[in-house]
N, C-alpha and C positions, 0 to 999 in steps of 0.2 A: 588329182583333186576329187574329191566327192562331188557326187553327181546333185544335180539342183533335182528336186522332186516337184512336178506339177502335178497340179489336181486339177480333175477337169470331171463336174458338176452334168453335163449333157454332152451328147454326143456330138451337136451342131458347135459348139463353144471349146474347141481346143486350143492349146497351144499357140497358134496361129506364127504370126511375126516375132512371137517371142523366143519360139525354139528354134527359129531362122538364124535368130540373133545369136542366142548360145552356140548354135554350131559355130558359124561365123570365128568364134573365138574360143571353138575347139573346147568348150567347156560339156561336159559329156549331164544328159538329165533322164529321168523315169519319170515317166507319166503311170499315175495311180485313178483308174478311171472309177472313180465312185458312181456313175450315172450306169454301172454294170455290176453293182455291188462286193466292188474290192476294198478292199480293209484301206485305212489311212493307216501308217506307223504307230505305232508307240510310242516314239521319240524320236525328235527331229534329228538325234546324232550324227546318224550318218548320212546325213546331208549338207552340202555345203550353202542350202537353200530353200526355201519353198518359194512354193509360187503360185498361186489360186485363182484361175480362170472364173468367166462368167457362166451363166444360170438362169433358169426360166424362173425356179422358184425361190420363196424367201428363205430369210436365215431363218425368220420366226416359225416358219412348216416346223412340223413333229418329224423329222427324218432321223432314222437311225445312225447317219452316218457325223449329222451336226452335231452334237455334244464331243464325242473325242477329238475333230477338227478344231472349235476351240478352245481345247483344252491343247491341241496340236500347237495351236499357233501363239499361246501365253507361255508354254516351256521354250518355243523359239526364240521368243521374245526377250524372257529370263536369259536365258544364253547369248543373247546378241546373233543369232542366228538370222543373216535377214529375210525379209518375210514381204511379198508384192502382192497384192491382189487388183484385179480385175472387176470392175462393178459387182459382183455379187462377193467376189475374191475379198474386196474393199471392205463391203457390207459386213461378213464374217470378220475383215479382222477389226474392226469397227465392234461389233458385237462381244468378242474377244477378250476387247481391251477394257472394257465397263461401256462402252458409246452403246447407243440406240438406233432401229434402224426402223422406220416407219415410210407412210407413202407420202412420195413428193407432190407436192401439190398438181402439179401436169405430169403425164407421161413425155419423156425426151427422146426422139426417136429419130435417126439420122443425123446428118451430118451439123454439127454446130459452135462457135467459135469458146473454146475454153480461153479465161483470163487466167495469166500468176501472178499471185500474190505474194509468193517469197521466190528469188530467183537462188536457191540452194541448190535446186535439184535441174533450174532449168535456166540458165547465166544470160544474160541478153536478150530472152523472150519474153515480150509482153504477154502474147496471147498467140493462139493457133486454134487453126479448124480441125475436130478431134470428130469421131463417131460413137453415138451416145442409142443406147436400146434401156431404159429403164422405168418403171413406176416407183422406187421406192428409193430413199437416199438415209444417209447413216449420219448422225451426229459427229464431232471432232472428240475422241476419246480424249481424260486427260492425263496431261503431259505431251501431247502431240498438237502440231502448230497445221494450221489450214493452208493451204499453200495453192488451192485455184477455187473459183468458182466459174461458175457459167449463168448465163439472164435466165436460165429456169431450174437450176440447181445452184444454190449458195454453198454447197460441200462436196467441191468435184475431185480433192484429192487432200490427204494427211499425210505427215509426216512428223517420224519418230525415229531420232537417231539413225541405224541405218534401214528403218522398214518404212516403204510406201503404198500407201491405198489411193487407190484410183477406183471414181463412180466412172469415168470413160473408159473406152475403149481405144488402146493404144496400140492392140495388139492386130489390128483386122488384117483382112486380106481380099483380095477382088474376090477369091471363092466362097469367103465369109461374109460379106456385107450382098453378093447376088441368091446365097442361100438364106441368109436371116433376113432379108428384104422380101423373098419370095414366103417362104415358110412361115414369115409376119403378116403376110396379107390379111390376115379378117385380124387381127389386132390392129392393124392401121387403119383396118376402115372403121374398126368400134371406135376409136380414137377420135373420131371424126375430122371438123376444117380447124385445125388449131397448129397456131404459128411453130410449138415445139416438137411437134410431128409431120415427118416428110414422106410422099409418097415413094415408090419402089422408084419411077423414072428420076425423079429428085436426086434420090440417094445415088445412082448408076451414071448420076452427070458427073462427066470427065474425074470418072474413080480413077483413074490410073494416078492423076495427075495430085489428088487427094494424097492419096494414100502413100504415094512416092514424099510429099514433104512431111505426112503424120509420123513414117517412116525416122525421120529424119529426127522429130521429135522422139521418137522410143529409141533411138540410137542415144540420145542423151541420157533418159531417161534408167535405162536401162546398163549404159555403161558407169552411172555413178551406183546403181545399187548391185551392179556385179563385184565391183573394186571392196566390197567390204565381205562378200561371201568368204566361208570358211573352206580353208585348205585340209 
């Protein structure tokens, strides 16, 4: 099989659970680290994937690297190549697709319950507790159906044939959520006492236990949008 391609935007924001998961099922991936100014492809060809991690900054910065990235993930698209992103990942292919990505009205920071609204992607689940680091949220591109929100984001995840954008985070890991909890500190305090922002001890309650059922969640997640990758 051809390898899945991640992008990974900063250096604290990789891969996480999700290349746990590919191994898992012996599916081989290349991480293209643009936050070290490595080229994106030219074409998604030889890949049986992408897959677009989170990010500090917006899709709307002047970055040399965002314009071929979009133009990356609308040939994917064309091709039925499928295509996942990760709250910035999302944001981009949100961008991509003709959507808009602006600031959400609160910053969403820790842990917090995402609703579904179409059970396509997620068969029996109402809602789950997901982990959320964002200020800015993306429009439903069209031709793509909305499929969660959350009580401070209305556009927590799209969906289009076989590619999904996700504003959460379904990918974390105990060494992720005590790095970007510590490394967010003076953005949690400018945030101030507001119900959609949790502090570092918040976030660090009984993560094992978190993250073992989010877990559970990106195994579904994740196993419908591997089944359509190209061999």
């Amino acid at each position: 099989m051809k390898p899945v391609a991640i992008f990974r935007h900063s250096p604290g924001e990789g891969p996480g659970y999700f290349a746990t998961f590919l191994e898992q099922h012996s599916i081989p991936w290349q991480l293209f680290k643009l936050d070290e100014g490595e080229a994106p492809p030219e074409s998604p060809q030889d890949f049986s994937g992408l897959c677009f991690m989170g990010g500090a900054m917006s899709v709307n910065d002047d970055l040399p690297w965002i314009p071929p990235v979009l133009e990356l993930i609308r040939d994917a698209v064309k091709q039925d190549i499928p295509v996942i992103g990760h709250c910035l990942g999302g944001q981009l292919m949100s961008k991509a697709l003709g959507g808009v990505v602006s600031r959400n009205p609160v910053k969403e920071i820790g842990w917090g319950t995402v609703h579904v609204l179409d059970d396509e992607w997620l068969p029996g689940t109402a809602d789950f507790l997901s982990y959320h680091w964002h200020g800015e949220t993306f429009t439903i591109p069209d031709g793509a159906k909305r499929v969660m929100e959350s009580e401070y984001c209305g556009n927590q995840a799209f969906a289009m044939g076989p590619h999904l954008g996700l504003q959460c985070h379904v990918e974390m890991t105990e060494d992720m959520v005590k790095s970007w909890s510590t490394g967010g500190a003076k953005e949690i305090e400018r945030a101030g006492e507001i119900p959609s922002v949790q502090k570092q001890a918040q976030q660090l309650e009984q993560v094992e236990k978190k993250l073992d059922e989010l877990h559970g969640i990106a195994d579904k997640l994740y196993t419908k949008w591997i089944s359509n990758l190209k061999h």
